[in-house]
N, C-alpha and C positions, 0 to 999 in steps of 0.2 A: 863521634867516630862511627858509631852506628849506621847513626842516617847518612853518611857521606857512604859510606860500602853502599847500604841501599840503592842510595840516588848514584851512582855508579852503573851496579847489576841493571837498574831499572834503565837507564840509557843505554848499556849495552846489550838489552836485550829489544831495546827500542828500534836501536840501526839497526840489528840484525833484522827486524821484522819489513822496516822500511825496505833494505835494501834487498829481500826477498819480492815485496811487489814489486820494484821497480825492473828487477830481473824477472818476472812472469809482464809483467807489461811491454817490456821490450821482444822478449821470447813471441807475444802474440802479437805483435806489431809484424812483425820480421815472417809466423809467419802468413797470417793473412795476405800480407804482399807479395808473399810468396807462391799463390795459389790465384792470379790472375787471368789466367786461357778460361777460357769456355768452352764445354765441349756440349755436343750433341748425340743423345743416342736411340737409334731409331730400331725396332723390332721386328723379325720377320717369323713365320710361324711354320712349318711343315711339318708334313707327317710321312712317311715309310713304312706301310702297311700298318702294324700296331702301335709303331715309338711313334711319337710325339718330338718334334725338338723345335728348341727356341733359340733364334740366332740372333745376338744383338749386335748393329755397326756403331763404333762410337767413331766420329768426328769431331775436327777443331770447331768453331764456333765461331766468327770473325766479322763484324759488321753486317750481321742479318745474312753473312751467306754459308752454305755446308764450306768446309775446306778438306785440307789433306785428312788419311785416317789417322788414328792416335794406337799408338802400338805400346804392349808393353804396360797396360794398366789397369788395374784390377777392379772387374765387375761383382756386383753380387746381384743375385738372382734371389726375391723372394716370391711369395702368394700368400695372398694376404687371407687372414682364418680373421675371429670371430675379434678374438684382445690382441693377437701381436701378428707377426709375419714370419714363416715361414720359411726357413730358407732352401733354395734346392740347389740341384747343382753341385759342384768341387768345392773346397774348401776354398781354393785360389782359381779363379776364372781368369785370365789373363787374357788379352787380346794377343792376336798375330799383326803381322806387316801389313795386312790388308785392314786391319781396325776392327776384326770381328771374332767372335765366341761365341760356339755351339753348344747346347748344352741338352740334355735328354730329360722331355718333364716325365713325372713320376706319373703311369696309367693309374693309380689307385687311388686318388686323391679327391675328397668328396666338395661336390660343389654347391651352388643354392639349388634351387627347386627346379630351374630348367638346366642345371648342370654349368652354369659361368665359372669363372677364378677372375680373380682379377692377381696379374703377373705384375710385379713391381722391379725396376731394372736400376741399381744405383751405383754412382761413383762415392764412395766415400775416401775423404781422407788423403785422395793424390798429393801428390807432391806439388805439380804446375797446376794442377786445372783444380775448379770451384766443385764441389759438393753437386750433383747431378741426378734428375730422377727422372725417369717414365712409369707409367702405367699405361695398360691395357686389358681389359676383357675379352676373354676368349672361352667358346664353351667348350673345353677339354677336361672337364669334371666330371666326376658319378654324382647322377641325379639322385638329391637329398629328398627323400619323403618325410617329412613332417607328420607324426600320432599324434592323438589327442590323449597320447596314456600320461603323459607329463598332468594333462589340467584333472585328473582324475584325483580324488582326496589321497593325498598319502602323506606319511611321516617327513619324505624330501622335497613333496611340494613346497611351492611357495605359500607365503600366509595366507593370504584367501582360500586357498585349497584344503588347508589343513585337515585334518580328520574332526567332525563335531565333539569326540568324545574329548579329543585334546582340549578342544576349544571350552566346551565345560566345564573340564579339569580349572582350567588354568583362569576361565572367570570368577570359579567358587574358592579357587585360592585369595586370588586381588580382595574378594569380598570379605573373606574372613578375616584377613589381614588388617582390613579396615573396620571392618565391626570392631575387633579386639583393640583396636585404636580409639575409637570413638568410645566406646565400654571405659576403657583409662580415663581418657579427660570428662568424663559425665560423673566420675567415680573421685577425681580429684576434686570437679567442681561442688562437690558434697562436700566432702573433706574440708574446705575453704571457708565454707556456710557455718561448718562447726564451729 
C-alpha cells in the first residue's frame, strides 16, 4: 500500500513537471515567432556648444532595403567601460512618429588615451521586432592618462609587484612548513628501523 501512494506521488509529480516544460516550450515557440520584423538602427551625433547628443533612427528592415520608421519602442543607450556597459540616457528611451530618440551624453565620462567611448545602441526585448544592436566610436571622452604608480611595488599590486619584503616573508614560510614536514617523515622513517 505504501509503494502504490509512492508510485502515485511520484507520477503526479511527474506530469506536473512534464507538463510544465511543455508549457515553457510552447510559451517560447509563440514567442520567438512572435518577434519576426527586422529593424534597423542608425546613429547620428551633435553637439550644441557644450552638450553632446546622440540621436538614434530606428527603421523596419525588409529585404535588404531601410522602410517606414518604427515608433513607439524602446532603445537603450549604453558605453561600453572596461567589464560591463554603461548605461545612459532615460530610463525608458522611446521613439517618436518619426522613428527617432534624442538623448544628452554625459560631458564627464572618461575615455581611452585619445579620449574614444564606444556608444552601444540596442533593441532589447520588443514585442514585433528581433533583438537589435549598433555600435560606434566617437571621441567624446576625457582623455585617460595612464601612471606608472599601479607597476610601482605595493601591497595592491599585482603579484610581480609585490613588495620583496612580502615576498620573503611568504617564501621563508612555504620553507618552514616544509622543512618541519620533511623533519616528520625522516623522524618516522627512524622510528620504523627500530
Amino acid at each position: 500500500m505504501k509503494a502504490d501512494y509512492l508510485f502515485r506521488a511520484f507520477f503526479k509529480s511527474m506530469s506536473r513537471l512534464i507538463f510544465c516544460i511543455i508549457l515553457f516550450f510552447l510559451f517560447s515557440v509563440q514567442y520567438s515567432q512572435g518577434q519576426e520584423k527586422k529593424a534597423i538602427i542608425r546613429l547620428h551625433f551633435s553637439e550644441d556648444g557644450v552638450k553632446k547628443y546622440i540621436t538614434a533612427q530606428v527603421n523596419e528592415f525588409e529585404n535588404d532595403s531601410i522602410g517606414d520608421p518604427v515608433s513607439e519602442i524602446d532603445l537603450y543607450f549604453y558605453v561600453e567601460r572596461t567589464f560591463s556597459l554603461l548605461p545612459i540616457g532615460d530610463i525608458f528611451n522611446t521613439t517618436e512618429e518619426n522613428g527617432e530618440v534624442k538623448i544628452e551624453f554625459p560631458s564627464d565620462l572618461p575615455g581611452d588615451s585619445v579620449g574614444n567611448v564606444k556608444i552601444i545602441v540596442k533593441i532589447l526585448e520588443a514585442d514585433e521586432y528581433t533583438d537589435t544592436e549598433v555600435q560606434k566610436t566617437i571621441n567624446w571622452g576625457k582623455v585617460t592618462r595612464f601612471s606608472n604608480e599601479q607597476a610601482k611595488r605595493s601591497l595592491w599590486a599585482a603579484g610581480a609587484n609585490a613588495p620583496i619584503s612580502l615576498l620573503l616573508l611568504t617564501n621563508l614560510l612555504i620553507l618552514t612548513v616544509w622543512g618541519i614536514i620533511v623533519y616528520i617523515i625522516y623522524k618516522l622513517v627512524q622510528i620504523s628501523k627500530l
